[in-house]
C-alpha positions in Angstrom: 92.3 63.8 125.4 96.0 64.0 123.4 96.5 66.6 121.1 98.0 63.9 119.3 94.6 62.2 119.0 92.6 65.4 118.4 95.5 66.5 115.5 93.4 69.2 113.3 90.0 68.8 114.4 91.2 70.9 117.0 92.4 73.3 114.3 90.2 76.8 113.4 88.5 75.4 110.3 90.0 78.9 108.4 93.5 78.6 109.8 93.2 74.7 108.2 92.4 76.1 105.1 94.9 78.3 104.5 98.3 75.6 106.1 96.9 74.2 103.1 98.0 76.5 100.9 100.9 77.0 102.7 101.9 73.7 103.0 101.8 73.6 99.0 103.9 77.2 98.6 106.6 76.1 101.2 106.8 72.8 99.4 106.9 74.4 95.8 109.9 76.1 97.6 112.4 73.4 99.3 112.2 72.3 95.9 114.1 74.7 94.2 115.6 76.2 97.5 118.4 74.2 96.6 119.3 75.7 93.6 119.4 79.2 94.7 122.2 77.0 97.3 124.8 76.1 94.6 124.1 79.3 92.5 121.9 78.6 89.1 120.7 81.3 87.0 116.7 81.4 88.2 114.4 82.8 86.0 112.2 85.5 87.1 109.1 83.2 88.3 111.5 80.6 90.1 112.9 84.3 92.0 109.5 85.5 92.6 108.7 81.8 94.1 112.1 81.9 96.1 111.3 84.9 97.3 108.0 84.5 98.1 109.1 81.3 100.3 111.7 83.1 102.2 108.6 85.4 103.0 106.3 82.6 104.4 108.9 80.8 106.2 110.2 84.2 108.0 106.3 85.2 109.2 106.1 81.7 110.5 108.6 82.9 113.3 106.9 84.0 116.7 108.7 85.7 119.3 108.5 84.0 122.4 106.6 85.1 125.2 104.5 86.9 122.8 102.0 84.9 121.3 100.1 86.2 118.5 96.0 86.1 118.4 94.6 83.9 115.9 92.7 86.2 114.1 95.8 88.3 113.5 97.5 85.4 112.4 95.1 84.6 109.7 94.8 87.9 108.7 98.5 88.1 108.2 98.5 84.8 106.5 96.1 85.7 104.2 98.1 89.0 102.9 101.0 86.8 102.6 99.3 83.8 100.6 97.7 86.3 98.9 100.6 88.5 97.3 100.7 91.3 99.8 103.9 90.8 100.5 105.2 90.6 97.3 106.1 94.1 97.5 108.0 93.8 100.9 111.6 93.2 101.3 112.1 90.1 103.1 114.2 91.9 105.2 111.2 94.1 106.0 108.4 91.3 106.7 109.0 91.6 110.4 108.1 95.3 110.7 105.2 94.9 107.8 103.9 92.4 110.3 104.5 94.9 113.3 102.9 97.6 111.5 99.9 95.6 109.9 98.8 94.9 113.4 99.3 98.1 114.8 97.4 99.4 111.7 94.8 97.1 111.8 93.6 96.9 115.8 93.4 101.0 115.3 90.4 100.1 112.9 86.8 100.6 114.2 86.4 96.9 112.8 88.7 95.2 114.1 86.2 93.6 117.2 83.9 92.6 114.4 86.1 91.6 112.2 88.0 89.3 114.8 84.7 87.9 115.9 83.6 87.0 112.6 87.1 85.5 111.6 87.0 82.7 114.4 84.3 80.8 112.7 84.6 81.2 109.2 86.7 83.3 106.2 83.6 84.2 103.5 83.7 86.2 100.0 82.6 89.2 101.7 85.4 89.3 104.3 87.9 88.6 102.0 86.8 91.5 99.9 86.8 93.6 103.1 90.7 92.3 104.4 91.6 92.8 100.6 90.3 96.6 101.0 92.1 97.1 104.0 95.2 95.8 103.1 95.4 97.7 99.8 94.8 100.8 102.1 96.9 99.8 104.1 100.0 99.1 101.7 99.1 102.7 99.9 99.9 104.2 103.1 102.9 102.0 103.9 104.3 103.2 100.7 102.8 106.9 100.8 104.2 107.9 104.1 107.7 106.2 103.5 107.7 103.8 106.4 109.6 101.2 104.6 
């Protein structure tokens, strides 16, 4: 059957879920990208959205011949849709992603975690990703790594 056919039935029903949201951030973005282009004054929640798109569109950049896993992909996602990266230099959102992987796959729930997050995202996960990302970004910013 064509991908083209399937389209997003195909799709993790979680990964759907969130382009949503992205979809709607990236858009809220190209609209006032522009302006940032021919140098208005922005105020400080038109930077924070500027800034936060630059974010989104830079972790949607895979290097190739190294696909990521899904699960780490949504898990990424989510901190960034989130506000986890609000924090981060865009600059920095390459090695944040790096070191979020590293950190997270040296977790003793990472297997369970990954399992779980193929078939569906529920309250009690996200409270558990929320945990350990704010662990996470506490020792990102503790130990000086940025």
């Amino acid at each position: 059957m064509s991908v083209s056919r399937v389209g997003s039935a195909a799709q993790n029903k979680t990964i759907k879920n969130m382009a949503g949201n992205l979809k709607l951030e990236l858009a809220q973005f190209r609209e006032v990208e522009d302006f940032t282009k021919l140098g208005f004054v922005l105020d400080d929640a038109t930077k924070r959205l500027v800034d936060r798109g630059e974010k989104l569109t830079r972790l949607l950049v895979q290097n190739r011949n190294n696909p990521i896993d899904i699960v780490d992909q949504m898990i990424f996602l989510f901190a960034a849709l989130n506000g986890f990266l609000d924090g981060i230099p865009v600059e920095l959102v390459s090695r944040y992603e790096i070191e979020l992987y590293t950190f997270l796959k040296s977790t003793i729930f990472y297997l369970p975690l990954q399992y779980e997050l193929r078939y569906n995202l529920n309250i009690t996960l996200i409270t558990y990703i929320l945990n350990l990302f704010q662990e996470y970004f506490i020792f990102y910013i503790v130990n000086n790594i940025i």
